[in-house]
C-alpha positions in Angstrom: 7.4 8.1 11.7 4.8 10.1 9.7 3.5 8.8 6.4 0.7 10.2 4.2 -1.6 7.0 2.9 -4.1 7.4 0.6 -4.2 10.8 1.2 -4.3 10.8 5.0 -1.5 11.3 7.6 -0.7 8.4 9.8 1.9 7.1 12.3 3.7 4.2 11.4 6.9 2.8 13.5 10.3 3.2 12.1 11.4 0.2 9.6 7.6 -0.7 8.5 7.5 -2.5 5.6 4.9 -2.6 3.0 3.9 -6.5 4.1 3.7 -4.8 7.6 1.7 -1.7 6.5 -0.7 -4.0 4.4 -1.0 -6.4 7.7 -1.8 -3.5 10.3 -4.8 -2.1 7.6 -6.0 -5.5 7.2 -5.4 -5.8 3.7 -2.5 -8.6 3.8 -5.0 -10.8 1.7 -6.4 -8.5 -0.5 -5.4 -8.3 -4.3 -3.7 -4.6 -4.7 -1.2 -2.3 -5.5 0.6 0.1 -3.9 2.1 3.0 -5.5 5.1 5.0 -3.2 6.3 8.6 -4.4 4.5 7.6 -7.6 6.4 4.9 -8.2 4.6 1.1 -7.9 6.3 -1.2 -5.6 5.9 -4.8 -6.9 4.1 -7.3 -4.8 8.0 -9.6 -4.6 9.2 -6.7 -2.5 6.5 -6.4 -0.2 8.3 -8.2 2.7 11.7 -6.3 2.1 10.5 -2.9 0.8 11.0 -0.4 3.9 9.3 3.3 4.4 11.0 6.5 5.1 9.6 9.1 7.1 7.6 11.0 4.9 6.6 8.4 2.3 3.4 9.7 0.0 2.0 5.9 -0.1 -1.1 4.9 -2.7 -3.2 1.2 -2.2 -5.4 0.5 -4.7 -7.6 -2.5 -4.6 -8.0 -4.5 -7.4 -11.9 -4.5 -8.3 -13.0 -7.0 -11.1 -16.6 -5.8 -13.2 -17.2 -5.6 -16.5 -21.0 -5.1 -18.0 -23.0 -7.6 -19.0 -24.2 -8.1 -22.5 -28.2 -7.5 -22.5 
């Protein structure tokens, strides 16, 4: 099935999960969000939260910074 993530089209077999997705980009340890039809799909659902054809599909990585005080 086609799905559009982060902007570019991909192929992705029928019934991928999120966890799945996250595990075939390499990102199944990273800390991040993902964001589906503009909607964010919490990290409890990762496992059981299944794409449909045509799925616009956002990961963000969570980046930790701040500046430092001179």
């Amino acid at each position: 099935m086609e799905l559009v993530i982060n902007g570019e089209t991909q192929q992705a077999p029928e019934g991928t999960t999120a966890a799945a997705l996250l595990n075939r980009l390499g990102l199944e340890n990273e800390r991040l969000a993902i964001e589906v039809n503009q909607e964010i799909v919490p990290r409890s659902q990762f496992e059981t939260y299944t794409f449909v054809p045509g799925d616009r599909i956002e990961i963000v990585r969570a980046i930790g910074g701040g500046s430092a005080k001179p």
